[in-house]
N, C-alpha and C positions, 0 to 999 in steps of 0.2 A: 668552683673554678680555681686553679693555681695558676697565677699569673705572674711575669715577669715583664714590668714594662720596662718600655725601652727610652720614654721620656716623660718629665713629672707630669704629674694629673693623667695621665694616660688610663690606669684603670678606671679613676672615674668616669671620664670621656666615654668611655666604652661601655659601661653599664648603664651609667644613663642611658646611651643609645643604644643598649641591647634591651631595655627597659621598655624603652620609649615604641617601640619597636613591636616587641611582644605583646604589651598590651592593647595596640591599634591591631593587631594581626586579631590578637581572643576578642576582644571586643566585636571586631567584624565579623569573626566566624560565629559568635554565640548571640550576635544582636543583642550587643549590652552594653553599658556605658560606665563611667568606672575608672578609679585603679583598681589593680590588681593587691596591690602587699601598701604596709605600711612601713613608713620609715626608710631609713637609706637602707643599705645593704651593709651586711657585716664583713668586716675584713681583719686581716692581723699579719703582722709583716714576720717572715720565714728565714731563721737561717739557713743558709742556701747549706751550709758545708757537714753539718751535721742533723738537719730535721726536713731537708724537700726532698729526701725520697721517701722518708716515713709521711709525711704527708699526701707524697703520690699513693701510698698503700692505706692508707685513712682514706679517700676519696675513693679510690676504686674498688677497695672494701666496703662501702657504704649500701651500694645492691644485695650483697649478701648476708650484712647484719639486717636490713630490711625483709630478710627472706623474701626477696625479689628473685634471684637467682640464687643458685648455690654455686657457683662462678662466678668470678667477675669476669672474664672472657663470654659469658653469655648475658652478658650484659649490654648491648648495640650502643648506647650514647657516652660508654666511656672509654679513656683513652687507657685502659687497660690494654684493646686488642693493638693500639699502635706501639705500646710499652715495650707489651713482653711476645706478642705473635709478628709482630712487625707490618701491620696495616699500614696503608700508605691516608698519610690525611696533609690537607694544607692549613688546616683547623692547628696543629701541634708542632711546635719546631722543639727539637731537645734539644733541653736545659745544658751546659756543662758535667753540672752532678750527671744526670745521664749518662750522657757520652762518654763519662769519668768508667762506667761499667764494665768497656770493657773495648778493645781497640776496632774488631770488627764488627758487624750489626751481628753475625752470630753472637758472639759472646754474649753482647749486652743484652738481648733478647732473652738466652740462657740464666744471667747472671738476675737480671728483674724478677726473673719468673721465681728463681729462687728465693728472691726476697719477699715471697707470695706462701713458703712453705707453713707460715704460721701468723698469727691476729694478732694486730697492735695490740699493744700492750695494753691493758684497762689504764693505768695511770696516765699516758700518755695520750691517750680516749680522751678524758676527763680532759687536760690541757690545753687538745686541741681545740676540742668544744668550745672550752672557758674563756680559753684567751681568745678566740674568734669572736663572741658575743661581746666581749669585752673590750675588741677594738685595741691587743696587747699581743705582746710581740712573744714569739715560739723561740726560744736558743736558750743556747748560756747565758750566766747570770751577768758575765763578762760583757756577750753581745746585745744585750738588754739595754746595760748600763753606756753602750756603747751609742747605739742607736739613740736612746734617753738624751742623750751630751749632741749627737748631731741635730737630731730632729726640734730636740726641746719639748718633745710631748712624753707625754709617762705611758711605759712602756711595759710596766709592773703592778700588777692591782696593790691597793694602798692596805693597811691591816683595817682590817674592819673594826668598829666600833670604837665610843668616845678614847679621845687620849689619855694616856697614862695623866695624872694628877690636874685633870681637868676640872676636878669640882674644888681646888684649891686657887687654881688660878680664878675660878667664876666668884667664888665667894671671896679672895685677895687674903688669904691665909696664908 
């Protein structure tokens, strides 16, 4: 899901209760009792201005790197077909970045599709992945450092392994 709320704690509000929800639905229909997943849900905050329409094509490319479809257009649960064919849903309000595409829904419909002519990049694959499980924010280093300073949470995975002249400080050399 790419979500943009519209007031704080709002995504979680909404997963929880789309959570909460789903698994009284499976549980009922499969006669089982249970959660379903462990752990909260992963997230990672997007800059809007340079990375949420690559991640609109990270996401609705996700059916056909599964070899689920070889379109994401025949793919029924994604918002591929409201993107770029212009299905009508209440499910999807476009983003700015969207609307940014192009003045008419032709265009922007045009304009999406084209951004469909070729596969995220592998390195960019990798990032999305990373920083999603990681709970770490997708942009410039700028808007990292940015979000870092409002939010106060870190926003950048830390370098791995022990610090430079840590066995100097442990032994007081």
């Amino acid at each position: 899901l790419l979500c943009t709320p519209q007031q704080e704690g709002a995504i979680g509000r909404m997963m929880q209760s789309l959570g909460r929800s789903y698994v009284r639905y499976f549980n009922y229909q499969y006669q089982r009792t249970g959660t379903l997943w462990e752990g909260r849900y992963k997230s990672c905050l997007v800059q809007a201005e340079q990375y949420l329409l690559e991640v609109y094509r990270y996401i609705e490319l996700n059916p056909v790197r599964a070899s689920m479809v070889t379109d994401p257009a025949e793919y029924s649960w994604s918002s591929y077909q409201i993107n770029a064919l212009g299905k009508s849903s209440d499910l999807c309000t476009p983003h700015s970045e969207y609307l940014s595409l192009g003045k008419t829904e032709y265009d922007r419909l045009k304009s999406y599709r084209a951004l469909f002519s070729h596969h995220v990049d592998d390195i960019l694959l990798e990032e999305i992945r990373s920083n999603t499980n990681k709970g770490m924010a997708i942009g410039s280093d700028y808007f990292k450092q940015q979000m870092t300073t409002l939010t106060g949470r870190r926003l950048v995975p830390e370098k791995g392994g022990r610090p430079i002249g840590w066995r100097k400080a442990k032994n007081g050399s």
